[in-house]
N, C-alpha and C positions, 0 to 999 in steps of 0.2 A: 539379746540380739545374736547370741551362739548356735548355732546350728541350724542356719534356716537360710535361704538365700530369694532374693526378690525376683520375677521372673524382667528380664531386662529389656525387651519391646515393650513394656507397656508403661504408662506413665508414672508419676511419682503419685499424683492422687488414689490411681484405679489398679497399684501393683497390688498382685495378693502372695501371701507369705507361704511358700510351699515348701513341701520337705521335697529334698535332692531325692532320686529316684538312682542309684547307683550299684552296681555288684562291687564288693571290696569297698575298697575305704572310699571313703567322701570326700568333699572337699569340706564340708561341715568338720568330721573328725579331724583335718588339719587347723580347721580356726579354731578348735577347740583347745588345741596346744598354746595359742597366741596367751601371753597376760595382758590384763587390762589397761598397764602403762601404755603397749602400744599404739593405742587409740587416745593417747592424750596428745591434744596437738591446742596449748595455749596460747593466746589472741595475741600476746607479745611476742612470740617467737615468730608465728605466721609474719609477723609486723616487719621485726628485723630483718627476715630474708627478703622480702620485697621491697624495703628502703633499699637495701643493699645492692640488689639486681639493678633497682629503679637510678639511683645515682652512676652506677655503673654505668649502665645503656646509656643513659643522659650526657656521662661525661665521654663517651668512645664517642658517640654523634658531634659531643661539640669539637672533638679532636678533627674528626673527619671532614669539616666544614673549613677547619683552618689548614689544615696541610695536605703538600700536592706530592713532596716526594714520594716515590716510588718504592724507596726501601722504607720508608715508613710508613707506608696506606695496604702494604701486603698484611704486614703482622697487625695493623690495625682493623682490616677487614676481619681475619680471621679471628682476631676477638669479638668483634661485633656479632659475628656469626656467634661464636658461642652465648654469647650474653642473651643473644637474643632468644636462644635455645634454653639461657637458665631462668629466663622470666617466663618465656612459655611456659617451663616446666611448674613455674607456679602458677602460674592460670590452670594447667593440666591437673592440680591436686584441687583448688579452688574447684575445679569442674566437677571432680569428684565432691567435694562439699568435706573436706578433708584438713583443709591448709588453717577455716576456722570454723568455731560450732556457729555461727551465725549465718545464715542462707544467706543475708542481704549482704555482707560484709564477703563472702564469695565471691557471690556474685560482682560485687563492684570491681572488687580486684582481679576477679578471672576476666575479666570486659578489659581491662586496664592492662594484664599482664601479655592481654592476645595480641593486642594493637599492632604492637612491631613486627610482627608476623601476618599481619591481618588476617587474622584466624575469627571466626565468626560464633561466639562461647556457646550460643545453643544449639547451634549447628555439630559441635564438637561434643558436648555432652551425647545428644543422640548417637553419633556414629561411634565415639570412640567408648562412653560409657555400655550402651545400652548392647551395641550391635558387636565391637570387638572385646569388650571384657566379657560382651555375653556367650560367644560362640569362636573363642578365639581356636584358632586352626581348625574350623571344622568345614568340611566341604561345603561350597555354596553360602555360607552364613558371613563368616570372615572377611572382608573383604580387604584388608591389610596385607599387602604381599601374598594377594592369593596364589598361589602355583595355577602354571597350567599343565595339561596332560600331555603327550605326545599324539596324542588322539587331535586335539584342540589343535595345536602347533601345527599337524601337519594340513590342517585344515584353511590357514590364516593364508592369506594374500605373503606375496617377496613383500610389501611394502611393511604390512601388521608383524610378517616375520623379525622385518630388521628394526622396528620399533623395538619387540620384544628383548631382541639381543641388545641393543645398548640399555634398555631398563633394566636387565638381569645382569647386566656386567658392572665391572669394580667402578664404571662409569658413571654408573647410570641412577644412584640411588636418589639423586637429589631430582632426575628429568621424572620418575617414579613418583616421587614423592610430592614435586610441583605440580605435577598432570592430573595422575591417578586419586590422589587423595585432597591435597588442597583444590585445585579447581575444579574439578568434577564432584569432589564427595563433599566440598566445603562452598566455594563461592556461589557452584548452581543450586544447593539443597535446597527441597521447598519445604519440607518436613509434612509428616503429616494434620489432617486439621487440628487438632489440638494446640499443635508447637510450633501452627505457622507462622501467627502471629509475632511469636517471640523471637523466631531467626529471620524474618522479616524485619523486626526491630534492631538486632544485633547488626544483620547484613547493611544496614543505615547507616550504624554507627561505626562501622570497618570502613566503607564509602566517603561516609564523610569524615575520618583522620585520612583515611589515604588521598581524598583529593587536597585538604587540606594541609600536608606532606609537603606535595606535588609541588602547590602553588609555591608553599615558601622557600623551599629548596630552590625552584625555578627564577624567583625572584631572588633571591641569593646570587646566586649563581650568575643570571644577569649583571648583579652591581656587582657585584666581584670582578668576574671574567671578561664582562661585554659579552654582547649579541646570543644566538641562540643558543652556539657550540657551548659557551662558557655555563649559560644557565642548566645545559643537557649536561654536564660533567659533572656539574654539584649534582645534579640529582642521581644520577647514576656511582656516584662516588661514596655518597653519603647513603642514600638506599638500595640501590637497586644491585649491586653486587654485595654489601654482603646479606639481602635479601637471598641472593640466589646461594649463596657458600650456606644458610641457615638450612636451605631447603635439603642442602646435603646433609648437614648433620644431624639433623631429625630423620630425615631417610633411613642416612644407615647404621641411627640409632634403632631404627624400629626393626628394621632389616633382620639385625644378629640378634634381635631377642628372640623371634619366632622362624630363622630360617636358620638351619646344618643339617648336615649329611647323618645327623643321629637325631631329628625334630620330625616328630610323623603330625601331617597333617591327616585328618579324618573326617571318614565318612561319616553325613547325619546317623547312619543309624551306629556306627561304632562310638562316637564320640560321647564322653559324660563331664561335667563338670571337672571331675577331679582330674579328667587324662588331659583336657583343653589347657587348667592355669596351673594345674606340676607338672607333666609331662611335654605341654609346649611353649613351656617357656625358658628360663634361660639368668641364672645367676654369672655375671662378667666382669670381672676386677680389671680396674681400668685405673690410668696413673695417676696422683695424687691432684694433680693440677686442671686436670679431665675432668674430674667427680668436682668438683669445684665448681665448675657450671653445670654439673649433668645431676647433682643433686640426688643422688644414688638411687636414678630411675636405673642404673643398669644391673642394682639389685632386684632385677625381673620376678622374680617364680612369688615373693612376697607379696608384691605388689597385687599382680594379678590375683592371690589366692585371699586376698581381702582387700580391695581398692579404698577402704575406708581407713588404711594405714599412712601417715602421713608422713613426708618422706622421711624426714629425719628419723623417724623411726624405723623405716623400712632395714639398719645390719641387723637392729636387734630380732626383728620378726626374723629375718633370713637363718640366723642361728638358730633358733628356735624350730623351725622348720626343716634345717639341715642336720639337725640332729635326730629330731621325730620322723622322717623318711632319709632317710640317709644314702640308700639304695634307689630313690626314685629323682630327689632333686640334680638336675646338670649344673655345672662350673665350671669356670673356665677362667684363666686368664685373658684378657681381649687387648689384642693391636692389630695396625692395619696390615698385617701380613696375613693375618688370621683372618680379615674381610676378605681380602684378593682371593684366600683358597677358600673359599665357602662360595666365592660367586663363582669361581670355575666348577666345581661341583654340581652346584641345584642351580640348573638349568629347567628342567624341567619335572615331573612327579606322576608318580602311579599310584595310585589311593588304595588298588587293587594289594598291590607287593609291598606299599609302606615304603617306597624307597624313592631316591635324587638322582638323579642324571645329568648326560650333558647331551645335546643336542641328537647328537647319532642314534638314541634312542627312537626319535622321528623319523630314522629314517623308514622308506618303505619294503618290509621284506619281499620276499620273492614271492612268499601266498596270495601276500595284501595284493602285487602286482598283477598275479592271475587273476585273483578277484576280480578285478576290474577291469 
């Protein structure tokens, strides 16, 4: 399985095994440093972390059902929010076919781990396997926090302009992240004919836990509260905010993997595998309590450079890699002071010069204006 990489549009049946076509090193020559422990990801341990997420989530929902103060539903949402980001992130390895060697047993649990999120698994396999591990920062391909151009920007409607600004702002990761990618790239997907079927089936079964959600909470909340207001407060108490605090923290988890003022995003015809998962990507030490739900997805540059690493193994592979390119792999320590200056920076991008902006690069010179 060393030195070969599957081409990532095409299905699991009908992929064919090509060599990397690359000047300098590979990405092949990087997984060639990986050892084979890396890839061991046994059926027990997959087990443990998802009991463990599973009674989590289970137990923050039933907290949230029972209490109404305020100083207690803040730090409770914000857990929920994470938890639900740390069971995601076991669907998101499941997706990958990584969390166990069994496909059916994946599958079951990546179906199970989406729910909360109601993320729709083969809809997410497609886009995030096929499409962003496949072409991750390359112009046009990427579709994950694609950058726009100044060109593009100056082009957009005052309305598409100010959308743009609160999505690219310290604000905006989760209206990004709810809009652009969950709704759009996940709830409408039809896939194509091959896979319609099967997120046709999935999108069923996201449907039917979320109306199934809806009602009980609704009826909860009824007996509880009385009347409409009381049933609308459970439901919004219990899902629907920290539904939306989750959409944050996947956002601008995704955010800082693939976007700073030193992350070149590329042209089809410059991009190659190896410049796409080591060069745009992103190792971030994050606090001990953080990595706790985030399951050291924001050991990035690992990940992406073989998705078939499961997470727990992903410091070991990062060392491995960060010793064998030592000069190519990025690091960083990550907090949210470090988000805030990253979203004031990359406003916007020239694929042309390799470089991040902020708005005033849109503006129109004095040529553009003769021009026209």
């Amino acid at each position: 399985r060393r030195g070969y990489l599957v081409d990532p549009m095409a299905s699991p049946e009908e992929s064919p095994v090509v060599e990397a076509v690359e000047s300098g090193p590979t990405l092949s020559d990087v997984i060639e440093l990986l050892p084979e422990r890396v890839y061991d990801n046994p059926t027990s341990l997959g087990m443990i972390y998802f009991a463990r997420d599973l009674v989590l989530y289970l137990g923050l929902v039933a907290l949230l059902v029972v209490v109404d103060s305020p100083f207690l539903l803040v730090p409770l949402w914000i857990l929920t929010a994470f938890t639900t980001a740390a069971i995601f992130i076991l669907g998101h390895d499941a997706a990958h076919e990584t969390l166990f060697k069994s496909k059916r047993l994946n599958y079951l649990v990546g179906v199970v781990s989406m729910l909360p999120s109601l993320h729709i698994y083969e809809a997410w396999v497609f886009g995030h396997n096929r499409v962003h591990h496949g072409h991750t920062v390359r112009e046009g391909m990427d579709y994950v926090w694609h950058p726009t151009t100044p060109e593009q920007y100056r082009a957009m409607t005052s309305l598409q302009r100010a959308v743009h600004r609160l999505k690219w702002s310290w604000l905006g990761a989760g209206v990004y992240y709810g809009w652009d990618i969950w709704w759009k790239n996940m709830m409408h997907f039809q896939g194509t004919a091959k896979i319609a079927a099967n997120v046709k089936r999935d999108r069923r079964i996201v449907l039917i836990y979320g109306s199934l959600l809806t009602v009980v909470l609704l009826g909860a909340g009824a007996a509880t509260y009385g009347g409409i207001g009381g049933a609308l407060w459970m439901w919004t108490k219990v899902f629907a905010v920290p539904f939306v605090l989750w959409n944050y923290v996947i956002g601008l988890a995704v955010y800082v993997h693939h976007v700073a003022p030193d992350i070149h995003w590329l042209s089809r015809r410059e991009w190659t595998r190896f410049k796409g998962q080591m060069e745009g990507t992103t190792i971030l030490h994050v606090p001990a309590w953080m990595n706790f739900f985030m399951h050291n997805i924001m050991m990035h540059v690992a990940h992406h450079v073989d998705m078939r690493i499961p997470f727990y193994r992903l410091p070991e592979a990062c060392e491995v890699i960060r010793k064998g390119y030592a000069d190519v792999v990025r690091e960083r320590d990550f907090d949210l002071s470090d988000y805030v200056r990253i979203t004031r920076t990359c406003k916007l991008y020239d694929f042309n010069t390799h470089s991040w902006s902020g708005y005033e690069a849109a503006k129109e010179s004095p040529a553009l204006v003769a021009q026209a």
